[in-house]
C-alpha positions as a printed NumPy array, in Angstrom:
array([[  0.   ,   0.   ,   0.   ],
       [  1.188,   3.004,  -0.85 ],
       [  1.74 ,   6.101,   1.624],
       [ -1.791,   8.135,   0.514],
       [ -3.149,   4.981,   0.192],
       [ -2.072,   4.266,   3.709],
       [ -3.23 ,   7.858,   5.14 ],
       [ -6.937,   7.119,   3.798],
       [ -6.91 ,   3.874,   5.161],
       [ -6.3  ,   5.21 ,   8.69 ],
       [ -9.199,   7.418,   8.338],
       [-11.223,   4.314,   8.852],
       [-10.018,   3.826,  11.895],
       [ -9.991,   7.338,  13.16 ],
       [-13.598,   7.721,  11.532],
       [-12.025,  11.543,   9.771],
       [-14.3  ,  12.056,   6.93 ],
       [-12.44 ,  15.356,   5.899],
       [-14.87 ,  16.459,   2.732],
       [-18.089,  16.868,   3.539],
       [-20.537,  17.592,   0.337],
       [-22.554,  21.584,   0.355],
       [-25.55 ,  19.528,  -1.515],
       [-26.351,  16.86 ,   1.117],
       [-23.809,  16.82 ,   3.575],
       [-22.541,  13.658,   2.958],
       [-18.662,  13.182,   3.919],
       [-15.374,  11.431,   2.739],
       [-12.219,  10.021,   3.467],
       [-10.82 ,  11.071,   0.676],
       [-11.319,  13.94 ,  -1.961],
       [-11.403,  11.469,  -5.536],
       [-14.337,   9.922,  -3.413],
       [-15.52 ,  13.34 ,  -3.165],
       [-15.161,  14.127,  -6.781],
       [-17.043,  10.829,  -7.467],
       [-19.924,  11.834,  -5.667],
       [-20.877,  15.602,  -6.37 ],
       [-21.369,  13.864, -10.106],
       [-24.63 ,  12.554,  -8.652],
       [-25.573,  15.953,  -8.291],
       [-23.932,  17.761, -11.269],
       [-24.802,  14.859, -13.482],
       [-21.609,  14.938, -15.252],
       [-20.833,  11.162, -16.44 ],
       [-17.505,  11.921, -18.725],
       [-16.355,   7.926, -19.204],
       [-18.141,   6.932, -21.868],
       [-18.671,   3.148, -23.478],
       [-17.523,   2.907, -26.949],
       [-19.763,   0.006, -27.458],
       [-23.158,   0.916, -26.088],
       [-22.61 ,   4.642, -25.5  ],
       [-23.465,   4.722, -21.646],
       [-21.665,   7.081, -19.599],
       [-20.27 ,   6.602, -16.167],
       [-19.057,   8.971, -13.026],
       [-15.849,   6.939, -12.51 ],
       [-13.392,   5.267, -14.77 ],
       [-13.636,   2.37 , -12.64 ],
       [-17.125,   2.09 , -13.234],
       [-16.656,   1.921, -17.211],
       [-14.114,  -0.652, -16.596],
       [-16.821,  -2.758, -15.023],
       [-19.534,  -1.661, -17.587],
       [-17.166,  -2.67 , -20.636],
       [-17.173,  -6.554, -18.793],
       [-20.708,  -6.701, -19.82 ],
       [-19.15 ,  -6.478, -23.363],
       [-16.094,  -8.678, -23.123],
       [-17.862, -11.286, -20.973],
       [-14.63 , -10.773, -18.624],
       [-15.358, -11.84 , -15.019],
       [-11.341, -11.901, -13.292],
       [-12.274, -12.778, -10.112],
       [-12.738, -16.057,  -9.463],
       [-14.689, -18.35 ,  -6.186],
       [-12.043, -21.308,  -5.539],
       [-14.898, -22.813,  -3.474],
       [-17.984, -23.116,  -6.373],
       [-15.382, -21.901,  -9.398],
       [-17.8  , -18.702,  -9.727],
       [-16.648, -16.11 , -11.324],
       [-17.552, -12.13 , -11.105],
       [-16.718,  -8.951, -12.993],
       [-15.501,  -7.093,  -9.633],
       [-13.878,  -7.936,  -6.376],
       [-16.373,  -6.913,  -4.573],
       [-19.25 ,  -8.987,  -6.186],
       [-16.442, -11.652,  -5.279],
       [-15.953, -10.479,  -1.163],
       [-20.583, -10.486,  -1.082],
       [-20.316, -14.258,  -2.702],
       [-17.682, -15.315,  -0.146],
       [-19.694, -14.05 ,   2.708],
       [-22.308, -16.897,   1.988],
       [-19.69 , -19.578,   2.202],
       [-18.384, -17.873,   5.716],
       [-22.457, -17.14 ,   6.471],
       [-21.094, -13.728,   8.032],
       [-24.077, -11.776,   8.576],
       [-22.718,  -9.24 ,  11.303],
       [-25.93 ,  -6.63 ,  10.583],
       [-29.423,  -7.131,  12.365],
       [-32.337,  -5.499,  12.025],
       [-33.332,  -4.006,  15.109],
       [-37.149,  -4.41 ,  13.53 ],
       [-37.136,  -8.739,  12.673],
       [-34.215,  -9.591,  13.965],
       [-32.78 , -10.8  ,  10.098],
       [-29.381, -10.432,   9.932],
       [-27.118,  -9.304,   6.831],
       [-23.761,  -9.961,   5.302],
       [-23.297,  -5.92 ,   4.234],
       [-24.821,  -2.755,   6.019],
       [-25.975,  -1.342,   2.819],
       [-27.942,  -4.533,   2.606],
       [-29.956,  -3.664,   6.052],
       [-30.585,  -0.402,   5.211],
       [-32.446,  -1.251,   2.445],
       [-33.942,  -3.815,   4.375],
       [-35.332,  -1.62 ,   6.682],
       [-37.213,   0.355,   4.488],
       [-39.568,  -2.974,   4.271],
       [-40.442,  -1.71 ,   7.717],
       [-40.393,   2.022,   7.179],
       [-41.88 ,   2.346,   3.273],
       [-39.216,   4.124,   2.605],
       [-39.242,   4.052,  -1.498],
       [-36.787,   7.141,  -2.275],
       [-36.213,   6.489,  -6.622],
       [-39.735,   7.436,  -8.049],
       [-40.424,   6.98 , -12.028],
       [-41.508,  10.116, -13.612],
       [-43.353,   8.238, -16.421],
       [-45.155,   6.205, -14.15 ],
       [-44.603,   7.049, -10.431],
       [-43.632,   3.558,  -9.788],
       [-41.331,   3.979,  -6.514],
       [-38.316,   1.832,  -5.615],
       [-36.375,   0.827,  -2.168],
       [-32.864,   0.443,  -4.506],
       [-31.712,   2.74 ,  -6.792],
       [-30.363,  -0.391,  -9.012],
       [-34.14 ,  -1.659,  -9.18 ],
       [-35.148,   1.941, -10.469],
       [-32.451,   1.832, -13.014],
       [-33.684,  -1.322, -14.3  ],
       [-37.673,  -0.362, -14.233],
       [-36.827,   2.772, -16.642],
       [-35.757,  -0.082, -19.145],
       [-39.564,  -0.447, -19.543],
       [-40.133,   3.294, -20.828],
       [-36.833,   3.334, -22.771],
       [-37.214,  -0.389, -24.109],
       [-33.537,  -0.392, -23.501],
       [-32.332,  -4.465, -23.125],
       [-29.08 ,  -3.99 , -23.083],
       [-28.059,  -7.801, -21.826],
       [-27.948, -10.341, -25.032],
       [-28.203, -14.305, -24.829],
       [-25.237, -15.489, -26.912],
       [-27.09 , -18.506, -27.874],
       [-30.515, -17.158, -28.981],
       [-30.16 , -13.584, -29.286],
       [-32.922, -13.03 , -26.319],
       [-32.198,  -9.46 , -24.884],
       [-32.99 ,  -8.419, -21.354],
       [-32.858,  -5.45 , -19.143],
       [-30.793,  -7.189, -16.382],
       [-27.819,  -8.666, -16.311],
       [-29.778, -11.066, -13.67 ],
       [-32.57 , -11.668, -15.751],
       [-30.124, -12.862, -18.719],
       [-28.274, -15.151, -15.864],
       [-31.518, -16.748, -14.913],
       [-32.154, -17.141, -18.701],
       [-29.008, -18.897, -19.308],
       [-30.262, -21.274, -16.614],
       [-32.712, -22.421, -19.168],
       [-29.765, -23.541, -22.023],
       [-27.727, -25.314, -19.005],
       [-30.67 , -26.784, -17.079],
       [-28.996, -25.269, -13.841],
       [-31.047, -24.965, -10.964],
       [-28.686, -23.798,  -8.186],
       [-31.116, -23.203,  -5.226],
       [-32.571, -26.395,  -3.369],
       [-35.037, -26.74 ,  -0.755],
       [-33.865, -29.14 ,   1.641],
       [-37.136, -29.878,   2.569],
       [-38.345, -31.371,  -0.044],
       [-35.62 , -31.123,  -2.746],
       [-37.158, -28.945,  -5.336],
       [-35.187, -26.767,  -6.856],
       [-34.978, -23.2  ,  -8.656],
       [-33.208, -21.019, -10.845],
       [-33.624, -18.225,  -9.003],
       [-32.83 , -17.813,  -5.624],
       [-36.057, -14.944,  -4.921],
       [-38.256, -17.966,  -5.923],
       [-36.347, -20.452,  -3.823],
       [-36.531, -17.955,  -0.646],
       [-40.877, -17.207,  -1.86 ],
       [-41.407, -21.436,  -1.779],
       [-39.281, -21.77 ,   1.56 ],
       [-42.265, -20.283,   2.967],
       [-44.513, -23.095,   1.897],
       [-42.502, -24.858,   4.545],
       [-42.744, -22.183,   7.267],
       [-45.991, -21.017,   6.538],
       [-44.434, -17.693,   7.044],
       [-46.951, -15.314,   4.75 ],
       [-45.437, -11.516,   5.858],
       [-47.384,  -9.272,   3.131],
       [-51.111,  -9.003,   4.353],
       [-54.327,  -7.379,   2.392],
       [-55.477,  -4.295,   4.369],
       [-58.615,  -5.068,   2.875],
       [-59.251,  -8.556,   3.967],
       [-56.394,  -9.714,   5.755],
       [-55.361, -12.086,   3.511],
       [-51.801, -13.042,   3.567],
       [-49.316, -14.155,   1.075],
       [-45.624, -15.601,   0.806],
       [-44.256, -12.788,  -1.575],
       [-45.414,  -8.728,  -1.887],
       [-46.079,  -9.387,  -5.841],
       [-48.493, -11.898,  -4.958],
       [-50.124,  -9.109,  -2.559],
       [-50.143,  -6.446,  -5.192],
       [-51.833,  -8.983,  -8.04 ],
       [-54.489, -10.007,  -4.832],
       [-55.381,  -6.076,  -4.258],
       [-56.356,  -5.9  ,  -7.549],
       [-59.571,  -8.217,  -6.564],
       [-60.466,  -5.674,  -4.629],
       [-59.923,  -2.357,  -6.616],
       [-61.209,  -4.548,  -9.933],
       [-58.182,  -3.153, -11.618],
       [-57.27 ,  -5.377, -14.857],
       [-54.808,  -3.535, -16.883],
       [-53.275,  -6.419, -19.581],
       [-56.432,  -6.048, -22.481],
       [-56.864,  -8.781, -25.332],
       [-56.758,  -7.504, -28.583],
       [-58.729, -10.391, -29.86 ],
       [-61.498, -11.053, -27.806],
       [-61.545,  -7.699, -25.136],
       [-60.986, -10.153, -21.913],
       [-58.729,  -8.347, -19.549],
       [-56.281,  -9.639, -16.693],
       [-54.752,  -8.679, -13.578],
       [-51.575, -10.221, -14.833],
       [-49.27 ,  -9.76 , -18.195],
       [-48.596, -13.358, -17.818],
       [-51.964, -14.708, -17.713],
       [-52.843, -12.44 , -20.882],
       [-49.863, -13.793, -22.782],
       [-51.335, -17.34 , -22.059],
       [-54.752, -16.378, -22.93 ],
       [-53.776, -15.352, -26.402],
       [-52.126, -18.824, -26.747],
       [-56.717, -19.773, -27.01 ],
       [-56.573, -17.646, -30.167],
       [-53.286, -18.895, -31.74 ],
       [-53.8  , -22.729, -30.424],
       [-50.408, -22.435, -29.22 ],
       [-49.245, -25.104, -27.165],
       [-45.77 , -25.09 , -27.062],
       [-44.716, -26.941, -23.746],
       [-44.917, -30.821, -24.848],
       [-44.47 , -33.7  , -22.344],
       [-41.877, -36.22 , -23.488],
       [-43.317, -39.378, -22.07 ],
       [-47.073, -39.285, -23.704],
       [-46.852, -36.647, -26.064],
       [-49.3  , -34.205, -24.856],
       [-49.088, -30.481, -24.892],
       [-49.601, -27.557, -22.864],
       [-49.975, -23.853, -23.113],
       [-47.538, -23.086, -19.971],
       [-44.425, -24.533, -18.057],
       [-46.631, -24.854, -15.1  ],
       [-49.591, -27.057, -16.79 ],
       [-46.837, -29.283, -18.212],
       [-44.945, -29.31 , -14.881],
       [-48.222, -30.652, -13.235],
       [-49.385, -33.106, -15.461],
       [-45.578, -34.863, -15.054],
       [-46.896, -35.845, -11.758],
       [-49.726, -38.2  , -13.307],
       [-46.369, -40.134, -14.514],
       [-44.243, -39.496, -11.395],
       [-46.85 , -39.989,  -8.733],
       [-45.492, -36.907,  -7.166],
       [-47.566, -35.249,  -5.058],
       [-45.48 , -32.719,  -2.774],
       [-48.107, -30.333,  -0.958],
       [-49.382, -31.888,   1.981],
       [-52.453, -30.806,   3.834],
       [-51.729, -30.824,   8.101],
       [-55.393, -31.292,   8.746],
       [-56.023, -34.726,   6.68 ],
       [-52.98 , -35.45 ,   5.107],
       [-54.281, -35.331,   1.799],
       [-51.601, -34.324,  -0.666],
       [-51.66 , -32.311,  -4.249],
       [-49.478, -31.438,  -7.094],
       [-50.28 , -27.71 ,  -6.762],
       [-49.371, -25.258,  -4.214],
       [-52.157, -23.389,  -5.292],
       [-54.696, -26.952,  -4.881],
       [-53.615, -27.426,  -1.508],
       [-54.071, -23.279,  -0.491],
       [-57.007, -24.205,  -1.88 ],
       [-58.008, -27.387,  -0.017],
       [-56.946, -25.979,   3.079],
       [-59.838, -23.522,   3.018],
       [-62.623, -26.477,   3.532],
       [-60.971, -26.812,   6.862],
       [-60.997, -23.605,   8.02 ],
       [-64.044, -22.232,   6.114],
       [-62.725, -19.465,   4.592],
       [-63.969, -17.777,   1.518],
       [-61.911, -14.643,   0.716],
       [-63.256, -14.163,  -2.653],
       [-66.737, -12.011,  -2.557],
       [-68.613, -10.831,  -5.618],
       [-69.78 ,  -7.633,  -5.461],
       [-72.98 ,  -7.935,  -7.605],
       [-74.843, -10.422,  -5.18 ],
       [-72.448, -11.024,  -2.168],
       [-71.678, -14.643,  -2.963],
       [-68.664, -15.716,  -1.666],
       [-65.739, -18.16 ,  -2.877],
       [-62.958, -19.96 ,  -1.627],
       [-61.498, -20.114,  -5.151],
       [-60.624, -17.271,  -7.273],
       [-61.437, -19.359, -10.339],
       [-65.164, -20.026,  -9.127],
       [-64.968, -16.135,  -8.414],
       [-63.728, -15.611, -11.7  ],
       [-66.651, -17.96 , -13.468],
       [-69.676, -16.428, -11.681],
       [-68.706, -13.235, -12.395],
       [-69.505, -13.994, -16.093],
       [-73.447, -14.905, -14.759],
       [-73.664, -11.022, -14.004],
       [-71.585, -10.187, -17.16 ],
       [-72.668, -12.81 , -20.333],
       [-69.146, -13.163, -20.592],
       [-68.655, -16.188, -22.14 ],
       [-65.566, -16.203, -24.138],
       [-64.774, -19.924, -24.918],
       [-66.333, -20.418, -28.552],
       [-66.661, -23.941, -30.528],
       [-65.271, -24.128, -33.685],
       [-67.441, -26.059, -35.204],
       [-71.038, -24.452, -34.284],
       [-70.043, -20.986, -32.783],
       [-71.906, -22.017, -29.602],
       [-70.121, -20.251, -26.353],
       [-70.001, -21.546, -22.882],
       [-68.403, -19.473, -19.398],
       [-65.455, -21.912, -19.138],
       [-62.878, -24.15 , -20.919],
       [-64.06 , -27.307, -19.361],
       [-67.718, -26.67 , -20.154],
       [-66.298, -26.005, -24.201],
       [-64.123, -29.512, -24.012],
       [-67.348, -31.169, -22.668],
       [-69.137, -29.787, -25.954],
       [-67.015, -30.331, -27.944],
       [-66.794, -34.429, -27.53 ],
       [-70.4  , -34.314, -28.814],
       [-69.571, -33.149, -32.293]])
C-alpha cells in the first residue's frame, strides 16, 4: 500500500471524513471519493462506453460496464469456481460460504452480510421508497431496481443471450435465462428437494414450509408468501385489470396470464411432455401433469394429510378446513374460496362467455364446459 493509500486507510479507523458535500452533507475520506460523488448531483458522467454509449461517473465504473461487453469476469470463487466482474461482487459471494451476517435489524431480527444490505432492508419496515419513475410514479427501495424499471419506458435491453439472441434489461434476468440452455437450478429446498433457478423464488417457496406469509391485504387480511403476490391479490379488490386482449376484449390482472390467454386464439401449445406426447400452453400445466407419470404429489395438507401437485390446490383445499372464503362478488355477495369459481360467476352477471366452438359458434363461461361440448360433435 502506498503512503496516501495508507493515510486514507487510517481514516477508517480514526472515523475523519475530511470532505463533507454543500448539496447533502454527505462526507469522505478522501477527496477522488468526493469528486465521485458531487457527479450525482452535477450529473456529469464523462467515461463513456464505446460500445453501447453509456456514460459513467468513474473510470472504474466503465471498466466494469465494458465486462458486460467482453464477458470478462477476473475474479474467481475457488470454493464453487464462480466467477464475477468485480472484487467486490467476489468479497458479497464469499460471505455466503463464511455465512457472516454481522448486521441485524433491530425491527425482525434478520441479519445481513453488508450494512448497505440492512438499510435497504429496513425500508420494508419504514416504506421508505426514495427512486420514483416520472413516467409512471412507480417507486423503488434500490436505486439499481429503479435503473432497471426505466428499461420499460426506454425499451432499452441492453443484456444479449449469446445462444438465442434473447435481450434483457438485467444482467440477472439474462443469468436466470441462461439457466434455461444449461438446465442449472442452483437453489434447493432441503425440505423437499425442489429446486430453482432463481434464488427470490427459492426464498418465496421456503415459505410453503414455514408457513411464514409476511405481506397481508389491508382489505381482507389475507396473507401471502411474496409482496407481488399481494399487489396482483389487491387488484380483486380495486377490480383493476390492466393487460387487455386484442382479440377477444378479456382483460387480466396479470401480463402473464394475458400472454397465455392469447395462446386460445393462436392454439399455441408449445410446452410438450416427453413421455405421452401431450401439450400444454404453460411450463406450469406441463410441470403438473408430469406428476400423473411421477406420482409426485409434494403439498401436503396438516389437517387430513391429503396431498396435491399444486401449491395453489392445496391453499385451496386448506380452506374447507378452516371455512374461509376470501373471494366475494360484489354484484350479489356470494362468496368463494377459489378465485377461479370467483372468476366464473362473475360472467353470470356479465354474459361473458368467451370460450367459442369451432365447429357451431356455440359459447359456454369456461374451458371445461367447451371440451365437454365439444366431444359431442
Amino acid at each position: 500500500m502506498s503512503r496516501r493509500g495508507l493515510h486514507y486507510h487510517q481514516r477508517v479507523h480514526t472515523g475523519s471524513r475530511l470532505y463533507e458535500c454543500s448539496e447533502c452533507g454527505k462526507s469522505f475520506t478522501s477527496r477522488p471519493g468526493f469528486h465521485y460523488h458531487q457527479r450525482v448531483h452535477s450529473g456529469s458522467r464523462p467515461y463513456e462506453c464505446s460500445e453501447s454509449g453509456k456514460s459513467f461517473t468513474s473510470h472504474s465504473g466503465l471498466r466494469y460496464h465494458q465486462r458486460v461487453h467482453t464477458g470478462e469476469r477476473p475474479y474467481e470463487c475457488i470454493e464453487y469456481r464462480k466467477c464475477f466482474t468485480s472484487s467486490s461482487a467476489l468479497c458479497h459471494h464469499q460471505k455466503t460460504h463464511a455465512g457472516d451476517r454481522p448486521y441485524e435489524c433491530t425491527v425482525c431480527g434478520k441479519m445481513f452480510s453488508y450494512g448497505s444490505t440492512l438499510r435497504y432492508h429496513q425500508r420494508v419496515h419504514t416504506g421508505e421508497r426514495p427512486y420514483v419513475c416520472s413516467e409512471c410514479g412507480k417507486s423503488f427501495i434500490q436505486r439499481c431496481h429503479f435503473l432497471i424499471h426505466q428499461r420499460v419506458h426506454t425499451g432499452e435491453r441492453p443484456h444479449v443471450c449469446s445462444e438465442y439472441g434473447k435481450s434483457f434489461s438485467s444482467r440477472s434476468s439474462l443469468s436466470n435465462h441462461k439457466r434455461i440452455h444449461t438446465g442449472e437450478r442452483p437453489y434447493v429446498c432441503s425440505e423437499c428437494g425442489k429446486s430453482f433457478i432463481q434464488r427470490c423464488h427459492f426464498l418465496i417457496h421456503q415459505r410453503v414450509h414455514t408457513g411464514e406469509r409476511p405481506y397481508v391485504c389491508s382489505e381482507c387480511g389475507e396473507s401471502f408468501f411474496s409482496s407481488c403476490n399481494l399487489i396482483k391479490h389487491e387488484r380483486i379488490h380495486t377490480g383493476e385489470r390492466p393487460y387487455v386482449c386484442s382479440v377477444c376484449g378479456k382483460s387480466f390482472i396479470q401480463r402473464c396470464y394475458l400472454l397465455i390467454h392469447q395462446r386460445v386464439h393462436t392454439g399455441e401449445r408449445p410446452y410438450e411432455c416427453n413421455e405421452c406426447g401431450k401439450s400444454f400452453t404453460t411450463r406450469r400445466n406441463l410441470r403438473y401433469h408430469q406428476g400423473v407419470h411421477t406420482g409426485e404429489s409434494p403439498y401436503e395438507c396438516s389437517e387430513c394429510r391429503k396431498s396435491f401437485r399444486r401449491e395453489s390446490s392445496l391453499i385451496e383445499h386448506c380452506r374447507v378446513h378452516t371455512g374461509e372464503k376470501p373471494y366475494k362478488c360484489s354484484e350479489c355477495g356470494k362468496s368463494f374460496s377459489s378465485r377461479y369459481g370467483f372468476h366464473y360467476h362473475q360472467r353470470v352477471h356479465t354474459g361473458l362467455r368467451p370460450y367459442e366452438c369451432s365447429e357451431c359458434g356455440k359459447s359456454f363461461i369456461c374451458s371445461s364446459i367447451l371440451r365437454e361440448h365439444q366431444n359431442s360433435h
